[in-house]
C-alpha positions as CSV (number, residue, x, y, z in Angstrom):
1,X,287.5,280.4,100.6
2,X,290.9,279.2,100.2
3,X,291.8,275.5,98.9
4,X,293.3,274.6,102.7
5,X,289.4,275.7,104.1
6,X,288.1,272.9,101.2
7,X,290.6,270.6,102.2
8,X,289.5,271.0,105.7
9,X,285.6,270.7,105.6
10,X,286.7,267.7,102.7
11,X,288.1,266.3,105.7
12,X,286.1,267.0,108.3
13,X,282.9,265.6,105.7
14,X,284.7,261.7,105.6
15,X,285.6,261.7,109.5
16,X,282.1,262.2,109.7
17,X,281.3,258.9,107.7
18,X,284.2,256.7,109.2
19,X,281.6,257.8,112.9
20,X,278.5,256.7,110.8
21,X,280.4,253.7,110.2
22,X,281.4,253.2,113.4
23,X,278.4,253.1,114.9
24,X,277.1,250.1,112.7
25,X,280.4,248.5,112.9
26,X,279.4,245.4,115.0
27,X,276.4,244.3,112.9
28,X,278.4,244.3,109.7
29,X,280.8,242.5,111.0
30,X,278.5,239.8,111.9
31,X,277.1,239.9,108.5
32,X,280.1,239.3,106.8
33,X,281.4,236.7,109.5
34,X,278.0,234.9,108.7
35,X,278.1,235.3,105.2
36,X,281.8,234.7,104.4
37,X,282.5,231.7,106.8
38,X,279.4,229.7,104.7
39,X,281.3,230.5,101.2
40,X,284.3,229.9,102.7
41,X,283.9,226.5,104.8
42,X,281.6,225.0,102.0
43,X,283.9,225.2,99.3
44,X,287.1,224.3,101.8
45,X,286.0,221.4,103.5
46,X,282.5,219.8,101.7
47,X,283.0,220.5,97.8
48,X,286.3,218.5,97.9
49,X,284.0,215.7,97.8
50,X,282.4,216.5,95.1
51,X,285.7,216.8,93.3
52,X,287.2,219.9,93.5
53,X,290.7,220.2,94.3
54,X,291.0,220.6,98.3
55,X,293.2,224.4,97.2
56,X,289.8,225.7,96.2
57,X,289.1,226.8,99.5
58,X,292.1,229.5,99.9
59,X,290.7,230.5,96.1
60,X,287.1,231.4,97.3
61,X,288.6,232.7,100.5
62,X,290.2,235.2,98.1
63,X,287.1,236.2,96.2
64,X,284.9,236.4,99.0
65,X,287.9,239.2,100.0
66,X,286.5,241.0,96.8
67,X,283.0,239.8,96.9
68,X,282.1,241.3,100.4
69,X,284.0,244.6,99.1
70,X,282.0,244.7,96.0
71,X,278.7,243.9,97.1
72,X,279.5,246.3,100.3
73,X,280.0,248.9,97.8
74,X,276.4,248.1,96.3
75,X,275.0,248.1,99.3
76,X,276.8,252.1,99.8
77,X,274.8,252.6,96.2
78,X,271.3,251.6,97.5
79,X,271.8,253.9,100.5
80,X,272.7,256.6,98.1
81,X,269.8,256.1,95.8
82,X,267.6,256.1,98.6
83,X,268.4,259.1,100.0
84,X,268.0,260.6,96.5
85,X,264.4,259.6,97.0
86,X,263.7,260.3,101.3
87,X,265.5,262.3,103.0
88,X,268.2,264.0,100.8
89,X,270.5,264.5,102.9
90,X,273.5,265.1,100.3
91,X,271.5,268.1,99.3
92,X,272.6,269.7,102.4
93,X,276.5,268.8,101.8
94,X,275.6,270.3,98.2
95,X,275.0,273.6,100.0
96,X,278.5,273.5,101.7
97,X,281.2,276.0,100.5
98,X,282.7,273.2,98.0
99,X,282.6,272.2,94.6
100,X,279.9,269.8,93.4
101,X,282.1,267.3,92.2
102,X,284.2,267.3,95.6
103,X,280.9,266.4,97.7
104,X,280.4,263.6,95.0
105,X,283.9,262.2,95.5
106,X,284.1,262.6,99.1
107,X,280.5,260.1,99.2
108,X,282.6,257.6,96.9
109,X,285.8,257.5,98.9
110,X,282.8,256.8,101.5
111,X,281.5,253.6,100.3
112,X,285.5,252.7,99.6
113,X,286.0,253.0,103.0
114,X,283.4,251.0,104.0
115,X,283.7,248.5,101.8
116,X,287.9,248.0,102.9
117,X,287.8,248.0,106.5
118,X,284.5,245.9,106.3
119,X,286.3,243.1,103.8
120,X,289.9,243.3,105.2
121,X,288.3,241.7,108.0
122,X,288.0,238.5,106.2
123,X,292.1,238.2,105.7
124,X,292.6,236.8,109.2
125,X,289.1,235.0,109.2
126,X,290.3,233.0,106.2
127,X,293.7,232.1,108.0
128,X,291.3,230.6,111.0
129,X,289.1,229.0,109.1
130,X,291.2,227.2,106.6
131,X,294.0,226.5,109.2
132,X,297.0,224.3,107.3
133,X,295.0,224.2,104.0
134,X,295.7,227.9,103.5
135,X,299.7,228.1,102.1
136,X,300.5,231.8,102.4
137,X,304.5,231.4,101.4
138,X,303.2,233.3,98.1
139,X,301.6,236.3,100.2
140,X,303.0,239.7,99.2
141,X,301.7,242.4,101.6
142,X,303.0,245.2,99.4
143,X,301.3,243.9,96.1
144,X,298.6,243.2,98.4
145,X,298.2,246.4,100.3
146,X,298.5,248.4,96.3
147,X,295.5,246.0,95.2
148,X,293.0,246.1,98.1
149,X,293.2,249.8,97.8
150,X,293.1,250.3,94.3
151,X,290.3,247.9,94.2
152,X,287.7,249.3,97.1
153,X,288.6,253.1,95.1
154,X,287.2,251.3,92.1
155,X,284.1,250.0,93.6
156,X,283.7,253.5,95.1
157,X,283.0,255.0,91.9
158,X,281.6,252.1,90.6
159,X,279.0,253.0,93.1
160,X,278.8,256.3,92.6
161,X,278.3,255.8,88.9
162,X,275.4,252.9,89.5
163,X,273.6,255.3,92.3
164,X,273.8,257.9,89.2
165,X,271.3,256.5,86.8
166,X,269.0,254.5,89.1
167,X,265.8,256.8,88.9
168,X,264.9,255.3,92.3
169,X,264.4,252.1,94.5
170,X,263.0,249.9,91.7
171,X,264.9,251.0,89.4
172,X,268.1,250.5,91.1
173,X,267.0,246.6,91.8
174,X,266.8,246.4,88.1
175,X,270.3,247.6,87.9
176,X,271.2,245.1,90.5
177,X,269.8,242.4,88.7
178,X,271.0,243.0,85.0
179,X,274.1,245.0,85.8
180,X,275.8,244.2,89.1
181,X,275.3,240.4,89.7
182,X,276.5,239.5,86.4
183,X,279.5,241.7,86.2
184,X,280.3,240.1,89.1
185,X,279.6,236.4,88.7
186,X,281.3,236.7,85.4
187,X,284.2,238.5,87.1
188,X,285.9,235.5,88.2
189,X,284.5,234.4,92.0
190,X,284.6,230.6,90.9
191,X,287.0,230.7,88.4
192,X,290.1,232.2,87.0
193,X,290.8,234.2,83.5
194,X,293.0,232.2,82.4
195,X,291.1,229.0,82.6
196,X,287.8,230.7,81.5
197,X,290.0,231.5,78.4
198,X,291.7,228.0,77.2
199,X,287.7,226.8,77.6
200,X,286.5,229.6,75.7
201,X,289.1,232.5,73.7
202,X,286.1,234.4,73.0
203,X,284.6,234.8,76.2
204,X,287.6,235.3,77.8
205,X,288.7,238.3,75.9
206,X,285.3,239.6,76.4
207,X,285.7,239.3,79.6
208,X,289.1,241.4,80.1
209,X,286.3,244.4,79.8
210,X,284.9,243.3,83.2
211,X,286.8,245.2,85.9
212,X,286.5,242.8,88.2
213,X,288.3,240.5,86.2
214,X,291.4,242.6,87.2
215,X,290.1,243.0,90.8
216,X,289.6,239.1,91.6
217,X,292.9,238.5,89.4
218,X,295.0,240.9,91.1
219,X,294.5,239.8,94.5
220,X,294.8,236.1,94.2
221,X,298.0,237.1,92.6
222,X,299.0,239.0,95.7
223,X,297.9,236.5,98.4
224,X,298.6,232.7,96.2
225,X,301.3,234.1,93.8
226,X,301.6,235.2,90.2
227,X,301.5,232.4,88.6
228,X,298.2,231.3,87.3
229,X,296.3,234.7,87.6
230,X,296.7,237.5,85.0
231,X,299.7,239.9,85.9
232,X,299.6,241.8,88.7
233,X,300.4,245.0,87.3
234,X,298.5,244.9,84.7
235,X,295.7,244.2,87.0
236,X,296.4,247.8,89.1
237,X,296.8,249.4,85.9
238,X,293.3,248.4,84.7
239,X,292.2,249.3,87.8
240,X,293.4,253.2,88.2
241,X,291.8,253.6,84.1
242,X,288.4,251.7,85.8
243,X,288.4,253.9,88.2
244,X,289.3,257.4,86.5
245,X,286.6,256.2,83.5
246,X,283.5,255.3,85.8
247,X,284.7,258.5,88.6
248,X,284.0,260.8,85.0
249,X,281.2,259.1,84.4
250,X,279.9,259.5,87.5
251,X,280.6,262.8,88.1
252,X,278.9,264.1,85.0
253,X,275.5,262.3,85.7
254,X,275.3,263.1,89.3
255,X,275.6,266.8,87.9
256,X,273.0,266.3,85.7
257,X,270.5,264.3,87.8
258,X,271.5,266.8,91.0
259,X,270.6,269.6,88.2
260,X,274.5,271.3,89.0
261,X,276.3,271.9,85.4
C-alpha cells in the first residue's frame, strides 16, 4: 500500500470522528454553555464583592477557554479507556492497513478536535457575557489562533498518554483524581505564574514543569496582552516539546498495553 492510500484511510478515519462528533454536538454545547457561564458570571459579577478586582472576570473567562479544552480532552481519555474495557472498537482500526502508531495518533488528533471546536465556543460566549467589562484592544488573533491549536494538540496526547496506563474504569478515576485535577488546578485557572512566584520562588519554578502552566499563560497572553503572563513564545515552545514528549510516551505504552512492538 502506498503512503497516499495511508494518507487517505488516515483521512477518511478522522472525518469519521468529526460525524461522531457531530452527532453529539448540541448536548455538549449545552454542557459547556451551563458549565462555563456559572465560572464565568460568578467570578465577573459576584466575587467583585468579595474583593477581587472587577478584571477577574475576563481572566477566568480565559481559563475556562482552557479548562473546558482540558477537561474535554479527559473526558476523550475515559471514552478511550472504556472501550479498552467494552467494546474495543479501536481493535478493529488496529486491523486496518496502517501503522499502529498512525491509528494511535489519528484517536489523539480526535480528542484535539473535540476539545477545540467544543471550547472555541466559549470566545464569543465570554464577549456576551462580560459585555464592557471584557477589554479586547490586547486581542491577537494570530498569537491566538498558534496557541489554541498548539494547546488542544497537547491535551490530545496528553489524553492519549493518561488512557495509556489506566488498567481500567477505576483505575483511570484514580488517575483523575491524583494526576489530572491537580495538574490542572495548579496550572494556573485562578492565578497567574508570575504572581504564584513573587508569593512563592519555589513553587513557582516547580510549577514551570506543569504544561498547563504554558497553556493558561499563553493564551491570556494572546487574548489580555503580554504583559503580566509568561512570554508568549516561550509558552508555544513548551508546548510543541509537551506535546512531542507525552505523544512518545504515549505511543510506546499504547504498543505495549495493545501488545503491538
Amino acid at each position: 500500500m502506498t503512503i497516499s492510500d495511508r494518507i487517505k484511510i488516515f483521512g477518511w478515519l478522522l472525518w469519521r470522528s468529526l460525524m461522531i462528533l457531530r452527532q453529539n454536538i448540541i448536548d455538549k454545547l449545552i454542557d459547556a454553555f451551563v458549565w462555563s457561564t456559572n465560572y464565568i458570571l460568578i467570578n465577573t459579577y459576584i466575587m467583585p464583592y468579595f474583593g477581587l478586582n472587577e478584571e477577574y472576570g475576563s481572566f477566568i473567562w480565559v481559563g475556562t477557554i482552557v479548562t473546558m479544552a482540558f477537561f474535554e480532552s479527559i473526558y476523550g481519555a475515559s471514552e478511550l479507556v472504556s472501550d479498552f474495557d467494552n467494546e474495543k472498537i479501536i481493535e478493529y482500526s488496529l486491523t486496518l492497513p496502517l501503522p499502529a502508531s498512525w491509528i494511535f495518533i489519528k484517536t489523539a488528533i480526535s480528542i484535539a478536535l473535540d476539545s477545540a471546536v467544543l471550547s472555541i465556543f466559549l470566545l464569543p460566549l465570554g464577549k456576551v457575557l462580560l459585555l464592557t467589562r471584557l477589554d479586547l484592544s490586547n486581542f491577537n488573533i494570530f498569537k491566538f489562533v498558534i496557541i489554541f491549536v498548539l494547546m488542544n494538540i497537547f491535551f490530545g496526547f496528553f489524553a492519549l498518554w493518561i488512557a495509556s496506563w489506566a488498567r481500567d474504569g477505576r483505575n483511570f478515576s484514580y488517575i483523575y483524581r491524583r494526576v489530572v485535577n491537580p495538574v490542572w488546578i495548579f496550572g494556573g485557572y485562578q492565578f497567574t505564574w508570575f504572581v504564584l512566584y513573587k508569593a512563592f520562588p519555589h513553587w513557582g519554578l516547580l510549577l514551570l514543569l506543569n504544561p498547563l502552566t504554558y497553556a493558561f499563560e499563553g493564551l491570556r497572553a494572546s487574548i489580555l496582552g503580554q504583559a503580566e503572563y509568561i512570554n508568549f513564545w516561550m509558552c508555544a515552545g513548551a508546548l510543541v516539546a509537551f506535546s512531542l514528549f507525552f505523544a512518545w510516551w504515549a505511543l510506546v505504552w499504547m504498543k505495549k498495553r495493545l501488545d503491538y512492538v
